[in-house]
TIBA-606404 format. One line per field, with one value per residue: residue in one letter; chain; x negated, y negated, z of N, C-alpha, C, CB in turn. Coordinates in steps of 0.001 Angstrom, whole numbers. Last residue first. Glycine has a CB too. Example, Ala and Ser with C-alpha at 12.3 -4.5 7.8 and 13.67 -1.06 7.14 Angstrom:
<nodes>
rest = [s:a]
kette = [A:A]
nxx = [-12850:-13190]
nyy = [2250:5690]
nzz = [7080:7800]
caxx = [-13670:-12300]
cayy = [1060:4500]
cazz = [7140:7800]
cxx = [-12900:-13200]
cyy = [-30:3300]
czz = [7870:7800]
cbxx = [-14084:-11308]
cbyy = [598:4473]
cbzz = [5725:9046]
</nodes>
This chain:
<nodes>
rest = [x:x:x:x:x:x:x:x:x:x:x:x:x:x:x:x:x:x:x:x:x:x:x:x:x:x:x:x:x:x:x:x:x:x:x:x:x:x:x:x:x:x:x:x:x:x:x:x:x:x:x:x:x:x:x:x:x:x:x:x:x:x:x:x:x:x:x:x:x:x:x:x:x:x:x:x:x:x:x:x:x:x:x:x:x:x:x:x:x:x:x:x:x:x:x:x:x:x:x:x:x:x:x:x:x:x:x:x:x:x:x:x:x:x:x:x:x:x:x:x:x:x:x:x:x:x:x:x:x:x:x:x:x:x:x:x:x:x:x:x:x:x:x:x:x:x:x:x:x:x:x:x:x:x:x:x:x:x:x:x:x:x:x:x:x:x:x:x:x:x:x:x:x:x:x:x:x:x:x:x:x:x:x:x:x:x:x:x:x:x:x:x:x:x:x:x:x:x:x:x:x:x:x:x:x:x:x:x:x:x:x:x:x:x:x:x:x:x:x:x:x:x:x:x:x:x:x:x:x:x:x:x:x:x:x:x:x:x:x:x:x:x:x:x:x:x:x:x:x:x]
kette = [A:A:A:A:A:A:A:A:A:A:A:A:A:A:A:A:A:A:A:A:A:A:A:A:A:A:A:A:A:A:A:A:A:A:A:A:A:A:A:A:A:A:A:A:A:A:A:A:A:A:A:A:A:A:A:A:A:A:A:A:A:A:A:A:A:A:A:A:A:A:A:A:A:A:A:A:A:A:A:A:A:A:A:A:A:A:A:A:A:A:A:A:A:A:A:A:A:A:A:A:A:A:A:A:A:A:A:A:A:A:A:A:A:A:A:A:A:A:A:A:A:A:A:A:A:A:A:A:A:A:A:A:A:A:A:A:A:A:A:A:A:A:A:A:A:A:A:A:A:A:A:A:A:A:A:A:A:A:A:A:A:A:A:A:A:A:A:A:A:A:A:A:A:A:A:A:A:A:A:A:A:A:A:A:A:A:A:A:A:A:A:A:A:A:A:A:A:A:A:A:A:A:A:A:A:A:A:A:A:A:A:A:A:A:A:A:A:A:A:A:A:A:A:A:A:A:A:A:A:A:A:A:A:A:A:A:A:A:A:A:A:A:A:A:A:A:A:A:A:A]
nxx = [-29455:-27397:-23699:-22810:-20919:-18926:-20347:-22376:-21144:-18334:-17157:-14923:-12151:-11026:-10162:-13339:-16485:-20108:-23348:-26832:-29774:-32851:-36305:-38963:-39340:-38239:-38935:-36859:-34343:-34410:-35655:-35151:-37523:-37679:-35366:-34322:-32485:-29236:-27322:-27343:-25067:-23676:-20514:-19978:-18854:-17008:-17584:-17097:-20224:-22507:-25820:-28619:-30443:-33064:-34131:-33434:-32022:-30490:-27015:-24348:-21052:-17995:-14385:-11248:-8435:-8058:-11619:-13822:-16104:-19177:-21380:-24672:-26934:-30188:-29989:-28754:-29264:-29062:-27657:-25754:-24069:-20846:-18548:-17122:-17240:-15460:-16195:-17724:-20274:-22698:-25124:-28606:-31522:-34980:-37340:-38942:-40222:-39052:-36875:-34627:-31496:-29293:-26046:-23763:-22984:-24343:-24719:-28029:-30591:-34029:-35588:-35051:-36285:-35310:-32226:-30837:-27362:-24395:-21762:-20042:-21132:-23337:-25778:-29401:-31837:-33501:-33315:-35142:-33957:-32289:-29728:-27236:-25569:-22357:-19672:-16605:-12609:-10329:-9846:-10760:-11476:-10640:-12370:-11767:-10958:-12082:-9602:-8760:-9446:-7851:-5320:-5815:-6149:-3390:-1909:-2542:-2051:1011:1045:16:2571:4665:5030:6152:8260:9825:10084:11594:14269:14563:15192:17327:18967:19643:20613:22550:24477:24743:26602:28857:29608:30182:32440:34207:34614:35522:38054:39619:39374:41193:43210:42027:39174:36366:33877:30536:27849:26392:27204:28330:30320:32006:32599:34242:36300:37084:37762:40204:42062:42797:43722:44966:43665:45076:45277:43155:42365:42915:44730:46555:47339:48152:50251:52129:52541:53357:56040:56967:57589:58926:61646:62349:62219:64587:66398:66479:67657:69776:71342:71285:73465:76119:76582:76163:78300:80882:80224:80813:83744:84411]
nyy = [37403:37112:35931:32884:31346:32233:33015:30727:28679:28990:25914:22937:21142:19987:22070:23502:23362:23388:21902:22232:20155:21214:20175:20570:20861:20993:18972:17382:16351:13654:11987:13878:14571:13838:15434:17471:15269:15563:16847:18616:21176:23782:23042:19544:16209:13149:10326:9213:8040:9309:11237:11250:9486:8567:9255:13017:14524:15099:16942:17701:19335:20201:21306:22007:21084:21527:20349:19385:16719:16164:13658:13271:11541:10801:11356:12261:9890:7872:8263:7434:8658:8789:11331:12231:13694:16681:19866:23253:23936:22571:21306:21551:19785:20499:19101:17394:19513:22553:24393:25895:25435:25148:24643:23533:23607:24934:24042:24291:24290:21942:20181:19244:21226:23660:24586:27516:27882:29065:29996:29032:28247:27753:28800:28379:27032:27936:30150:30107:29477:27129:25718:26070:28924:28671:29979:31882:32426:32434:30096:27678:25045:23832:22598:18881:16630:12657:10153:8148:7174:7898:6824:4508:4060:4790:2765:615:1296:1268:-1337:-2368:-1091:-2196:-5213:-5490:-4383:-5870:-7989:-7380:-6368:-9114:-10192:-9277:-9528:-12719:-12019:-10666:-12657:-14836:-13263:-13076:-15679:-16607:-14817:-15091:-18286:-17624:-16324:-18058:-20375:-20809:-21836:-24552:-24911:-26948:-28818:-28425:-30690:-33418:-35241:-36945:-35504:-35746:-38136:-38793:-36883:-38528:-41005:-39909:-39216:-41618:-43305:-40944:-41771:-42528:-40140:-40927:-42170:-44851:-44816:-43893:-45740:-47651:-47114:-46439:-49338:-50533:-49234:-50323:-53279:-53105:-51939:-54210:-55857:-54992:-54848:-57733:-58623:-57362:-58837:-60844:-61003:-60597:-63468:-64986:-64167:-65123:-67577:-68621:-68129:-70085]
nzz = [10963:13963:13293:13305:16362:18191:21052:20838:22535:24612:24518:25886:24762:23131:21237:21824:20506:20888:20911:20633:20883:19751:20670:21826:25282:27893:28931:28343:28869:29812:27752:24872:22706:19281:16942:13875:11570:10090:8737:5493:5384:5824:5218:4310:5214:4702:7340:9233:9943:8228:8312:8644:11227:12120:14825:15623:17910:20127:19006:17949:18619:16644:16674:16579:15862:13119:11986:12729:12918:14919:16104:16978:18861:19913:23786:26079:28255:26773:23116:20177:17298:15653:14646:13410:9887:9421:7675:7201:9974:10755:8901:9732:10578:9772:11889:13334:15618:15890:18157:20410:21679:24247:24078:26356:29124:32042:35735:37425:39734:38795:37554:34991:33129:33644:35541:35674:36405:37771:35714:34052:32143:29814:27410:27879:26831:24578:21867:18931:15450:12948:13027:12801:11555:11155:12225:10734:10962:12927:14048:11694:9791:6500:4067:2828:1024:1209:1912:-1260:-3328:-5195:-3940:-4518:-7250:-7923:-6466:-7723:-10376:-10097:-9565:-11989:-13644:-12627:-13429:-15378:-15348:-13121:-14349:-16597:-15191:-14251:-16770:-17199:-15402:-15832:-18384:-18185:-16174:-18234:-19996:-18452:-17802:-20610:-21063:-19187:-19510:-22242:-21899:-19831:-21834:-24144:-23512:-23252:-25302:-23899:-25875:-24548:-22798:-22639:-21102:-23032:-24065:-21588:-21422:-23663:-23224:-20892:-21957:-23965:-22243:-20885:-23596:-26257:-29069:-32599:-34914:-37728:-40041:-40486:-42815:-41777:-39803:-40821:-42637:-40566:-39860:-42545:-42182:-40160:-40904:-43295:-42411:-40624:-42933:-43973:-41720:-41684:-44394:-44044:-41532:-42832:-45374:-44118:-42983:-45386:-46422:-44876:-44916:-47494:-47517:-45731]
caxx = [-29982:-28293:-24427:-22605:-21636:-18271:-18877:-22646:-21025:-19574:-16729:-16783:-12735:-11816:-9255:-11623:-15674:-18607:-22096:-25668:-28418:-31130:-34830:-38905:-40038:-37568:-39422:-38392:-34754:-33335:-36181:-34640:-36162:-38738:-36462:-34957:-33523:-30275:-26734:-28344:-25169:-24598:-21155:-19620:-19878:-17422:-18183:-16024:-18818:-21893:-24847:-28517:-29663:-32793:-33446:-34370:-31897:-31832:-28176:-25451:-21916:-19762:-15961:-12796:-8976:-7570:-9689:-13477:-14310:-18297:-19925:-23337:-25992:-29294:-30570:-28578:-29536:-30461:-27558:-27092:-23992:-22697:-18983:-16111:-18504:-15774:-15752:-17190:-18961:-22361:-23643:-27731:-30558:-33709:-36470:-38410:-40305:-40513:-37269:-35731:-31950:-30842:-27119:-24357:-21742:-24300:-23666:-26561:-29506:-32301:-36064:-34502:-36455:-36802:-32983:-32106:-28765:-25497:-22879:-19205:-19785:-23124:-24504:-28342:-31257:-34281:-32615:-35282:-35260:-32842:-30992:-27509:-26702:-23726:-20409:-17505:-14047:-10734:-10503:-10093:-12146:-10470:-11785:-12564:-10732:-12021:-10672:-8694:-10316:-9114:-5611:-5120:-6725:-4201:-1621:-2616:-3270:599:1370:-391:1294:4836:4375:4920:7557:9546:9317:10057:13352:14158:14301:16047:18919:19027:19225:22161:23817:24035:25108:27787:29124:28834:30861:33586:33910:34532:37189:38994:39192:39982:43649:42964:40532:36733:34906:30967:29190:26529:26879:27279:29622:31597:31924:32954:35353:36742:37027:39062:41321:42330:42746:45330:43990:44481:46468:43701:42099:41667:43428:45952:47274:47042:48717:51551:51766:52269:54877:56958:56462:57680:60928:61769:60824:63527:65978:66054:65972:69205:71127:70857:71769:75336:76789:75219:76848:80410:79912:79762:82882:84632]
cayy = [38237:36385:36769:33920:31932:31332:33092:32216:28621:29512:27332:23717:22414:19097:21303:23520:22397:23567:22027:22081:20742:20906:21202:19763:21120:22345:19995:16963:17513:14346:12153:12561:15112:13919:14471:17283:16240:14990:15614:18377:20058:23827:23790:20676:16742:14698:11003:9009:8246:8035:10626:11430:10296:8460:8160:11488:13927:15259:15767:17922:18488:20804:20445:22325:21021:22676:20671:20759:17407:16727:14823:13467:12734:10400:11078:13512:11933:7762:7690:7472:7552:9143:10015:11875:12790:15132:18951:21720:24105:24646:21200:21765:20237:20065:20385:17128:18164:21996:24168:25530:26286:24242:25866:23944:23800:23969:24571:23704:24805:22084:21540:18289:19302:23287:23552:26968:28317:27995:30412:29771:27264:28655:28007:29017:27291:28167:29653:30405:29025:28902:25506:24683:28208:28833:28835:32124:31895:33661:31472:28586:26037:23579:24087:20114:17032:13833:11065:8730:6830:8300:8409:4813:3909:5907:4101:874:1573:2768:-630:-2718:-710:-1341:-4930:-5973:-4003:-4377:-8278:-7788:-5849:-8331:-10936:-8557:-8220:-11982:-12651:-10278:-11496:-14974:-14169:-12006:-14905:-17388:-15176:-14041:-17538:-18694:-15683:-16680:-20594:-20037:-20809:-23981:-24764:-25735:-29308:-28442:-29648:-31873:-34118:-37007:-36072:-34538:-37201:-39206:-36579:-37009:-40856:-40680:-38431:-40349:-43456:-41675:-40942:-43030:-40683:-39860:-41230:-44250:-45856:-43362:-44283:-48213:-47438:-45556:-47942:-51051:-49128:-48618:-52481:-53361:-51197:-52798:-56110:-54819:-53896:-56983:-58898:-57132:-57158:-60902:-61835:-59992:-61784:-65030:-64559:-63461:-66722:-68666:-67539:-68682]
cazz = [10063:13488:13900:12780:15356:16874:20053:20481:20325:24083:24634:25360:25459:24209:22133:21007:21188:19923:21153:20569:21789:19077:20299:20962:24339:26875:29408:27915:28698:31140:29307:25820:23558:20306:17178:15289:12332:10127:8944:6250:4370:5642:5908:3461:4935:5056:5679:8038:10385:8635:7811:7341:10783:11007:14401:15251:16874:20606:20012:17711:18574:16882:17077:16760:17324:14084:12052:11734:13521:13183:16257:15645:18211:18761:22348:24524:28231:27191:24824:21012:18790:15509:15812:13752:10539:8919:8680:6864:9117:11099:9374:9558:11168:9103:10941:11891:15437:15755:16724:19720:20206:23520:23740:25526:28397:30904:34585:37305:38912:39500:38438:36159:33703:34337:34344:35557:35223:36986:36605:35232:32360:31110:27527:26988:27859:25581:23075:20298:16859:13359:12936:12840:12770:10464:11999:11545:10890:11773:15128:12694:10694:8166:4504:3433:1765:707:2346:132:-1947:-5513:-4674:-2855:-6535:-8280:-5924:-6588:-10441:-10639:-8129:-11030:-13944:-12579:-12232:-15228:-16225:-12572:-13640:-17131:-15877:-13708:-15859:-18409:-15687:-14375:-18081:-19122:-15873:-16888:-20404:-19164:-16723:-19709:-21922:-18796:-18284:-21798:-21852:-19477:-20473:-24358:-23440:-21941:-25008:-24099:-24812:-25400:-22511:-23555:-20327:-21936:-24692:-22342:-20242:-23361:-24019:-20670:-21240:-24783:-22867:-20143:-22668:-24437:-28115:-31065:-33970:-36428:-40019:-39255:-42837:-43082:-39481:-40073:-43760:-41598:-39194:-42227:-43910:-40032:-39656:-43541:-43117:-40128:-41813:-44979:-42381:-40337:-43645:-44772:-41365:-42281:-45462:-44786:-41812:-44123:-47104:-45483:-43091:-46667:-48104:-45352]
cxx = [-31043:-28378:-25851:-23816:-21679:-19179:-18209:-21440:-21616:-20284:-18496:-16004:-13747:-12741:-9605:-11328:-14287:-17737:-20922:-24548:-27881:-30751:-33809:-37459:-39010:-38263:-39087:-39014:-36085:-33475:-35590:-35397:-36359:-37418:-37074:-35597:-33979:-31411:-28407:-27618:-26392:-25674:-22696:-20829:-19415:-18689:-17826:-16326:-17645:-20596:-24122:-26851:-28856:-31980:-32486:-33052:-32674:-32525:-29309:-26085:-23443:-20291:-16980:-13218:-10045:-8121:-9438:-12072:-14065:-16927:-19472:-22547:-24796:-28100:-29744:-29110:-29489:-30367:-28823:-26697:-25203:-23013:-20417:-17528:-17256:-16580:-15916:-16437:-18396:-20670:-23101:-26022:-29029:-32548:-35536:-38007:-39773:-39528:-38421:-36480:-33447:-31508:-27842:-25124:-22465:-23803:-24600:-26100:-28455:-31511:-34776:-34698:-36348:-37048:-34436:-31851:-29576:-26801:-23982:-20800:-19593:-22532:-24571:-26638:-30034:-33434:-33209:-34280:-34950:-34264:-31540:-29600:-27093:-24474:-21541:-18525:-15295:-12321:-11071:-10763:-10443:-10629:-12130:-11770:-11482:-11118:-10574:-9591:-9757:-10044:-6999:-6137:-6726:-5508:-2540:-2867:-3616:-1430:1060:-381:314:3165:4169:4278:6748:8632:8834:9475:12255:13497:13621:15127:17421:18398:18732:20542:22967:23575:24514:26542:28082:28418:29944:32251:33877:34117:35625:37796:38347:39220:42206:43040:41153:38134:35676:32822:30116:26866:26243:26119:28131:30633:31611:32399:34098:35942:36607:37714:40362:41384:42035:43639:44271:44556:45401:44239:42949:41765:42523:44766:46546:46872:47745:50078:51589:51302:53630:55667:56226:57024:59220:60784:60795:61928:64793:65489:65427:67774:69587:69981:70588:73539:75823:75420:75983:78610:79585:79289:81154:83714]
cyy = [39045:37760:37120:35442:33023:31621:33330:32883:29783:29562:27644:25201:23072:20357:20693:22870:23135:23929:22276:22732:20864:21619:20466:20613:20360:21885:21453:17827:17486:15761:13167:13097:14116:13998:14834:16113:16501:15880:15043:17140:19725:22599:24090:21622:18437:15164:12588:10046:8315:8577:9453:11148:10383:9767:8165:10879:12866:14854:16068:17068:18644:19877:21017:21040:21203:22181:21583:21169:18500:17283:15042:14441:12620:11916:10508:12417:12880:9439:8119:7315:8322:8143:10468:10744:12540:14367:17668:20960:22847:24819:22495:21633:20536:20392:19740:18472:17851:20551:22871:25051:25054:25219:25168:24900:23756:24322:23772:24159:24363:23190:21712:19575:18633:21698:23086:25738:26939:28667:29067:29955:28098:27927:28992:28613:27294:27345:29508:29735:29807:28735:26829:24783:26830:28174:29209:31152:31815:33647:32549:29912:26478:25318:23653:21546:18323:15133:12021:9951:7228:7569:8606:6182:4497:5166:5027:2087:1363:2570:857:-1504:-840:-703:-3743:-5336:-3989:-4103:-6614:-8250:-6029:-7196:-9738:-9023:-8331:-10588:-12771:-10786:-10567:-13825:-13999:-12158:-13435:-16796:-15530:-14009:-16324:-17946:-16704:-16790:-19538:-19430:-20097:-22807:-24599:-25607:-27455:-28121:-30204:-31073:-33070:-36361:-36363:-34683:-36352:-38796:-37317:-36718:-39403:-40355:-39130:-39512:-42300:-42299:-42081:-41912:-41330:-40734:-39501:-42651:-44565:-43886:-43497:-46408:-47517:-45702:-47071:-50041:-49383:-48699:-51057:-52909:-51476:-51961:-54994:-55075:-53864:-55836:-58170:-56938:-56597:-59526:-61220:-60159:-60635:-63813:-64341:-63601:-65465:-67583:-67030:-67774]
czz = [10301:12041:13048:12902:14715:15867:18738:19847:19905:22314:24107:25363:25324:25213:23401:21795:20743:21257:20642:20935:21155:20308:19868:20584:23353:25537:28812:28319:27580:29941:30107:27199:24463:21435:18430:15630:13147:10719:10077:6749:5777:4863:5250:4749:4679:4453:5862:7170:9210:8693:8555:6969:9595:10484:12989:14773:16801:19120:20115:18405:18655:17002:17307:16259:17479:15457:12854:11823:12105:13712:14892:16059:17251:18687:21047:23356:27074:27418:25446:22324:19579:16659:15431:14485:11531:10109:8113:7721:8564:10216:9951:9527:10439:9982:10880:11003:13924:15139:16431:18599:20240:22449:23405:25103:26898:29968:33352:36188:38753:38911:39607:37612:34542:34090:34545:34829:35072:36771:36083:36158:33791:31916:29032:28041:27067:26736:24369:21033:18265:14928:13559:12637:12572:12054:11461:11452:11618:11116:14085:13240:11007:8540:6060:4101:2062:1452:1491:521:-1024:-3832:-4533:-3306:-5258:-6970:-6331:-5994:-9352:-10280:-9000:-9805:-12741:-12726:-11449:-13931:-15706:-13589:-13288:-16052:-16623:-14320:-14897:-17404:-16348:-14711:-17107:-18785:-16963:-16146:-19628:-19101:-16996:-18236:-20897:-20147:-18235:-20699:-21983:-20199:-20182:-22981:-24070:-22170:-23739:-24079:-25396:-24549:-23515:-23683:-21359:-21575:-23838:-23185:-20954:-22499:-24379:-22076:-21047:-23412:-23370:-21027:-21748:-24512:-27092:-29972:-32688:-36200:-38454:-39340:-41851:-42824:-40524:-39778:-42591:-42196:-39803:-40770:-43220:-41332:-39976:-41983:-43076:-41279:-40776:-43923:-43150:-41019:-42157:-44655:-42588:-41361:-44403:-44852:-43022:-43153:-45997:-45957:-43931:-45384:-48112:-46131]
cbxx = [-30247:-29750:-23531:-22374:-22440:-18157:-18483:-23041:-22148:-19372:-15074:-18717:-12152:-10451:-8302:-10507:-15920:-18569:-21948:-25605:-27656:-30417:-34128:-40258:-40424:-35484:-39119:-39042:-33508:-31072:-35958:-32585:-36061:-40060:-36001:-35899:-34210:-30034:-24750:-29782:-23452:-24391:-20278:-20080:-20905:-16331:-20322:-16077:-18494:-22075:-24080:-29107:-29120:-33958:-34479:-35908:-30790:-32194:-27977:-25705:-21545:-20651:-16056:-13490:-8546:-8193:-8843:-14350:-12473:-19274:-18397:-23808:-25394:-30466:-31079:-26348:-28351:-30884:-26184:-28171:-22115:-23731:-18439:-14844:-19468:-14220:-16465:-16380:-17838:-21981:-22704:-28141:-30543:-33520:-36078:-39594:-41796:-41962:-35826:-35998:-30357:-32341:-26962:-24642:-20457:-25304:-21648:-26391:-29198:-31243:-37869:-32401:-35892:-38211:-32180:-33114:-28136:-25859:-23488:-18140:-18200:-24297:-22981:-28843:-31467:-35818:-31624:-36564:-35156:-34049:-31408:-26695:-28193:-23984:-20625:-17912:-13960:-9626:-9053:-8868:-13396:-8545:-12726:-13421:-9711:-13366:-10638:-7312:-10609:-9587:-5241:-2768:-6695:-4654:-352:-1810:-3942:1210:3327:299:855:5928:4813:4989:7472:10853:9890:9900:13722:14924:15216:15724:20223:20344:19041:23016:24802:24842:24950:27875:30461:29274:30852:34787:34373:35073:37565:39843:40418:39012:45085:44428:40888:36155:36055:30057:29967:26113:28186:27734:30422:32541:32681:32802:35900:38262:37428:39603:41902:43592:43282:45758:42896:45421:47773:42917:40654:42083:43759:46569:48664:47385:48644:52415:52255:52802:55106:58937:57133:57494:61540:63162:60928:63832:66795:67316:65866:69557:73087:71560:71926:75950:79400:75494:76658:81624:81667:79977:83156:86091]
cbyy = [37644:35960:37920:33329:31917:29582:32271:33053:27170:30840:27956:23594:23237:18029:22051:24811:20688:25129:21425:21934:20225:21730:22035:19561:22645:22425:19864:15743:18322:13332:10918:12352:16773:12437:13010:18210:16361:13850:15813:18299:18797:24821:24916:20478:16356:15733:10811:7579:7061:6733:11546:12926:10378:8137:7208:11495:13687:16923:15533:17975:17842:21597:19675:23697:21749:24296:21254:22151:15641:18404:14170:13987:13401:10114:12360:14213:12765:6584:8426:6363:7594:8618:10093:12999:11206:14213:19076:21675:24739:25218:20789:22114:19398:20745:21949:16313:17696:23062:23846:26001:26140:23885:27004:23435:22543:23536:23921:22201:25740:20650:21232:17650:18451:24247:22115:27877:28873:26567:32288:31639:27354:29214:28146:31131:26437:27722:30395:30079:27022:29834:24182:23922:28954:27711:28065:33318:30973:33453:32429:28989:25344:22687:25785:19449:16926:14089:11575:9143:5501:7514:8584:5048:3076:6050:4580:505:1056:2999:-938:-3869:-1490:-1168:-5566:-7466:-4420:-3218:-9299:-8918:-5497:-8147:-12147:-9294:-7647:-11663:-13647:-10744:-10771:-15618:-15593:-11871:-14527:-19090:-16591:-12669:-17766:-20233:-14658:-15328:-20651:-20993:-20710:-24474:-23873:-24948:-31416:-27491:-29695:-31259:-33562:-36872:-37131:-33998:-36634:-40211:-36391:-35919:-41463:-42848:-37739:-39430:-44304:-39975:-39818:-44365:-39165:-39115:-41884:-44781:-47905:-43769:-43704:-49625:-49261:-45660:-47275:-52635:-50654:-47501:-52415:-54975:-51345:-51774:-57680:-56172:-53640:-56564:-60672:-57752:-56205:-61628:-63747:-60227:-60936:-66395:-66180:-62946:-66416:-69836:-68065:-68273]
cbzz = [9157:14754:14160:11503:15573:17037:20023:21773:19237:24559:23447:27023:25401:25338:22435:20770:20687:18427:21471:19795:22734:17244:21565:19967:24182:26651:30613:28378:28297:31600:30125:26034:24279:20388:17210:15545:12224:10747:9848:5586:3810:5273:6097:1287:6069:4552:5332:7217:11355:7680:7531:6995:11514:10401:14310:13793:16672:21301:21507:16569:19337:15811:18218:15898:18167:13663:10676:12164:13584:12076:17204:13997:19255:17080:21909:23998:29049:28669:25855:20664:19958:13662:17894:14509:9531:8577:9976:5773:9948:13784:8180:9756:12133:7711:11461:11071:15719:14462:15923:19785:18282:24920:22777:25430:28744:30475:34801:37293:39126:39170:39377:35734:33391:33535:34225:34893:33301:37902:36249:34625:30946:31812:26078:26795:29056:25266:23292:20797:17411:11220:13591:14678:12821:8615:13076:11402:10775:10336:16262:12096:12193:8761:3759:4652:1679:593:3702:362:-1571:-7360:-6417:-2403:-6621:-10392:-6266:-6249:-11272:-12962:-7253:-10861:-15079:-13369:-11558:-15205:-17178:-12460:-12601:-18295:-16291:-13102:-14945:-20372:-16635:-13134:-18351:-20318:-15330:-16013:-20595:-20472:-16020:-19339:-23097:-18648:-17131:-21449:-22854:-19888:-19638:-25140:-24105:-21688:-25606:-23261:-25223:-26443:-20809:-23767:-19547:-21071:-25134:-23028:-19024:-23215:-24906:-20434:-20351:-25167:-23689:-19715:-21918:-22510:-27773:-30418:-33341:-35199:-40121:-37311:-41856:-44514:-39322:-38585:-44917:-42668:-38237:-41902:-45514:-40539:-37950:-44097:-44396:-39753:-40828:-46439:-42992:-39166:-43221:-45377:-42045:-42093:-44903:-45838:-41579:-43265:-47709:-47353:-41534:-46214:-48772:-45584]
</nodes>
């Protein structure tokens, strides 16, 4: 009997003392490593992380994480842009001066209040005439003419009668070499019977009294009026008398 007591005792003892020794022996394996093992799940995610180089972010850091890295991101769209508008601000400033410095000059536009310079000083030797006809001893015919043949010797200087801009330079077998000048407001002065070697170019202004070239030798269809300047002023496609407009002689 004495025995059984020995042994019901003995036994609880050694259970206890080999609990004790497991619990001792997790402890020392917990001291030892330093940390609690992670799950599996986690161990893998922070090897993704690891990976990737993505630094691992709280749950409750979350927000503001994404309103950092959304800042950021617009902070550097922003400057981006602003070192592109920098750069490229100067460029479109030396566009524009350029634009500036080649655009047409500009000139004093004619009106009814104004008066032309003679194109060339000389004799009228067939004079404008829209309503009655009038002699042409070339073509030994009467008929209208919407110009003025002004006389003048072989290589005179032919005159601008007002500022304006070169609109047309152009040859034909009846008016020879001629030059149109546009004087704003709808006026025009055309010049013909012109040597070759005319002094300007379409586009160009020219200033009242500037040389746009010279008498030349007269086209077949007025070769009988001797060596002259046709010319012509013009409103609104419209001949008008350039006596009119001129400036009354000295």
């Amino acid at each position: 009997m004495k025995d059984n007591n020995n042994r019901k005792k003995f036994y609880p003892a050694i259970y206890s003392v080999a609990a004790v020794a497991i619990v001792l022996a997790f402890v020392v394996s917990v001291f030892n490593s330093g940390s609690v093992e992670e799950p599996e799940a986690v161990q893998e995610q922070l090897q993704a992380d690891d990976n990737t180089g993505a630094a691992a972010v709280a749950k409750s850091n979350v927000q503001s994480y994404r309103e950092q890295t959304t800042e950021a991101a617009t902070e550097a769209v922003t400057e981006r842009a602003v070192e592109v508008t920098t750069s490229a601000q100067p460029k479109g400033q030396a566009q524009a001066s350029v634009q500036a410095e080649s655009s047409e000059p500009t000139y004093t536009l004619f009106d009814d209040s104004k008066e032309m310079s003679w194109p060339v000083e000389g004799q009228i030797v067939m004079d404008y005439s829209v309503d009655t006809a009038v002699y042409d001893k070339t073509l030994d015919q009467y008929r209208t003419n919407d110009s003025l043949s002004i006389a003048a010797p072989a290589d005179t200087e032919v005159h601008a009668a007002a500022d304006g801009v070169v609109e047309a330079v152009s040859n034909d077998r009846v008016n020879g070499n001629t030059v149109v000048l546009a004087h704003g407001n709808g006026w025009t002065t055309t010049y013909s019977q012109l040597r070759d070697d005319i002094n300007v170019t379409e586009g160009e202004v020219v200033c009242e009294g500037d040389v746009i070239g010279r008498v030349g030798t007269p086209s077949a269809y007025s070769e009988a009026l001797g060596t002259h300047l046709t010319f012509t002023v013009s409103k609104e496609d419209e001949s008008i008398d350039p006596k009119l407009v001129l400036k009354s002689a000295e």
